[in-house]
N, C-alpha and C positions, 0 to 999 in steps of 0.2 A: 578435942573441944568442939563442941556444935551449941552454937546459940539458938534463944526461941526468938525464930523467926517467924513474922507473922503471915498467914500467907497474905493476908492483904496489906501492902506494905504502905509508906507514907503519899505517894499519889499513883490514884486508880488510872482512869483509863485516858484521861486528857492529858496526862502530861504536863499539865502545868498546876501551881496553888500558890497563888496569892499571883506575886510578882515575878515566881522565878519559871523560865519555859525553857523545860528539859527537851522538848522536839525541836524548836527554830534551830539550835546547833549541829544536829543530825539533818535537815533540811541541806543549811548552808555549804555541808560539806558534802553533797547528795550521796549520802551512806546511810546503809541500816545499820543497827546496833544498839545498845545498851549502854544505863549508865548506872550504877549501883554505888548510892553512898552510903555511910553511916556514920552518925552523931555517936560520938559514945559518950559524952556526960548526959546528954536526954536519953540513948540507947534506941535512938530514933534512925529507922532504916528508910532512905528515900529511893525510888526507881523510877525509870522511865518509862522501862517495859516489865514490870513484874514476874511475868511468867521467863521471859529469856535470862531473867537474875538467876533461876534455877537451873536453866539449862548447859550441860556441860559438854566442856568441849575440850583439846588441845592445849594445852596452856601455855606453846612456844615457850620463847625467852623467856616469859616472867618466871617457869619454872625454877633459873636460877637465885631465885631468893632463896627458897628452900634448898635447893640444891647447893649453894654456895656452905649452908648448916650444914650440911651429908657430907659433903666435902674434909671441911673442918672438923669435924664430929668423927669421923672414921678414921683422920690420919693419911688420907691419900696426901693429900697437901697442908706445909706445916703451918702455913699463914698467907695475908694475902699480899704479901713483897715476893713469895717463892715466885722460880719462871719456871712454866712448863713451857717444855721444849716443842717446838714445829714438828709433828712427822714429817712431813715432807710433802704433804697429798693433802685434797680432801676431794668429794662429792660435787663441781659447783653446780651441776643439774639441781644437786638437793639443795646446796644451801648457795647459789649465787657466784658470783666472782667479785669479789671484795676482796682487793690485795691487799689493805692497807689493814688487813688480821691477819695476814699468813707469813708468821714469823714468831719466835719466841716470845712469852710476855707473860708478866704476873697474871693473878688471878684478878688481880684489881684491876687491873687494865682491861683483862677479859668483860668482867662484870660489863664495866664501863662502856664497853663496845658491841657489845654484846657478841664475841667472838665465841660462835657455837663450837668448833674446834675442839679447843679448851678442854669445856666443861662434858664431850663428850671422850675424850681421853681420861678425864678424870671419872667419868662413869663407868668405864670399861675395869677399871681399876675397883671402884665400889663395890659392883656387883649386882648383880637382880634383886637375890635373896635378899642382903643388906640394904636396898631401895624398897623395899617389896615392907619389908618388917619397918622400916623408919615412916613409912609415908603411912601404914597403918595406924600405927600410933600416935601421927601428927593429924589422925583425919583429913588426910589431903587426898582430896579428887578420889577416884574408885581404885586407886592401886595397883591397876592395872599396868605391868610392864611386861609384858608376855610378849609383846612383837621382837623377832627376832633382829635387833637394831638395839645398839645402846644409845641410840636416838631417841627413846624413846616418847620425849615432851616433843617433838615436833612430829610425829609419824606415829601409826597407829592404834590404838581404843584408850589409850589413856586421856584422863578428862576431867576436868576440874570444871564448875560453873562460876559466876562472880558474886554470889553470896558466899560461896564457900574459898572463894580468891581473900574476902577481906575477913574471912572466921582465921585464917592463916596469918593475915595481915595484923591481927590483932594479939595474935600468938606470939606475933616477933616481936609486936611492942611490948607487950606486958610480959615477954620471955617464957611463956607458960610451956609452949613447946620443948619434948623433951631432948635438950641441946644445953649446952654450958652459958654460961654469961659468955665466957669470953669469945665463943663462938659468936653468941649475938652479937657483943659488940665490935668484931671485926663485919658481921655483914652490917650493920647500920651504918657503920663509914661508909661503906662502899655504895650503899643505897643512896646517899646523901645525893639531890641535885639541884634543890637550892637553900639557902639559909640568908636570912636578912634579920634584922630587929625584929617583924612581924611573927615571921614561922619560919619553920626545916620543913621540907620536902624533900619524902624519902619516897623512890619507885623504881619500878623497872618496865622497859615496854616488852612487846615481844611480838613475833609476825610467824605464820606457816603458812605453806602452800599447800599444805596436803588433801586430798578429800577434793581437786577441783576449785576451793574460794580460796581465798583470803582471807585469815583471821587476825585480827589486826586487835592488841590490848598496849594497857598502859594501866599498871594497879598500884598502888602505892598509900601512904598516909601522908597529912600533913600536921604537924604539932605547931601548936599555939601555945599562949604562953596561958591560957584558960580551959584549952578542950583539943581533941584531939578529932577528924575528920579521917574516914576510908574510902577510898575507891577505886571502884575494879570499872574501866571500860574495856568495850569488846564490840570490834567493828567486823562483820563479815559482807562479801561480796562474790560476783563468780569471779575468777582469774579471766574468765574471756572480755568481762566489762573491765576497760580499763576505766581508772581515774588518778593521775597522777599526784595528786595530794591525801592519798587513803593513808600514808605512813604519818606524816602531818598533825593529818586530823584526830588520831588519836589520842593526841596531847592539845589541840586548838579545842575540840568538845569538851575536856576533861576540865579544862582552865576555867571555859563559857561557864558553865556550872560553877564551878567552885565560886569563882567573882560572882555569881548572883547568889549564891549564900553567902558571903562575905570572908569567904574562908579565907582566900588570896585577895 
């Protein structure tokens, strides 16, 4: 699925229209980056940065939305109560020292925490070819898994942009993507991160280090009980500049925004 995307999308070059200002919350958080939303009862796409909504990059963790369908879809894992087992190791140069993932656990758990681990155990098992054919068909990012790494959403030329984060996002809502319902309806559980009277919010964030910066997202949708909102943020920086609130803020911008459309 590919939408028509306009290139010139709902605000140009200020950043801001009418009342709502998409730049003061990249300021506050002194980070660059992106925010790409979309109406879909008007079918109205809003940006920050127009041109960076195109540009593609890594798609970390959020790759597990998809990747949870590839999952499920293939049969590697039979649902998301199964536990994959700990090997016993992982990489923390690559991916950190976070103990509090290094141990058995569902796939829901995994989602949840976003224990890379996991979901790259579960890749090894997939396959290239089988990611390779599934991510074509789903129009996701350039397809690209050729680096020798079943890592491949956090390490090397694989690359998704965040217009085409929420052409995905909208795939899972509307299930159009080809995957079973009931695949869908195990990953929207697990997406779930809040629900009240108002709306459900469903996302995933996701972080790499590769390439020198920091790319730091948070994509997700929120349903109302009227219309439905998408959005893909995407924060980069060097890894030399620190700033200890960059994981933070990619849910603190996301929010700003949305409460100035009244979505939250």
């Amino acid at each position: 699925m590919r939408l028509a995307i306009p290139f010139l999308l709902f605000l140009l070059t200020s950043r801001v229209y009418g009342q709502i200002d998409l730049n003061t919350p990249f300021q506050d958080c002194n980070i660059q980056g992106s925010i790409t939303v979309y109406d879909y009862q008007a079918k109205k796409w809003m940006s920050s940065n127009v041109n960076d909504s195109y540009v593609a990059t890594l798609p970390a963790s959020t790759f597990k939305i998809i990747n949870t369908l590839i999952a499920l879809e293939t049969g590697v894992i039979a649902d998301e109560n199964e536990i994959i087992k700990w090997p016993g190791e992982t990489d923390t140069v690559k991916y950190g020292f976070r103990p509090d993932i290094y141990h058995d656990m569902s796939l829901k758990e995994a989602f949840k925490l976003s224990a890379g681990w996991v979901y790259v155990e579960l890749a090894k098992k997939v396959g290239k070819a089988k990611y390779k054919d599934l991510l074509t068909k789903s129009n996701y990012g350039n397809a690209d898994v050729s680096i020798n790494d079943p890592d491949f959403w956090n390490f090397g030329k694989f690359a998704i942009s965040p217009a085409n984060q929420i052409e995905t996002l909208i795939g899972v809502y509307e299930e159009s993507l080809p995957f079973s319902k009931r695949s869908f309806a195990i990953l929207k559980e697990i997406m779930k991160e809040e629900q009240n009277d108002s709306y459900t919010l469903r996302a995933k964030t996701g972080w790499t280090r590769d390439g020198g910066n920091d790319t730091g997202w948070w994509v997700g949708y929120v349903e109302k009980e009227d219309n439905v909102y998408f959005f893909a943020t995407r924060l980069i920086k060097d890894r030399n500049l620190p700033n200890p609130n960059f994981g933070s803020c990619r849910k603190e911008i996301t929010k700003s925004v949305l409460r100035q459309l009244n979505v939250l």
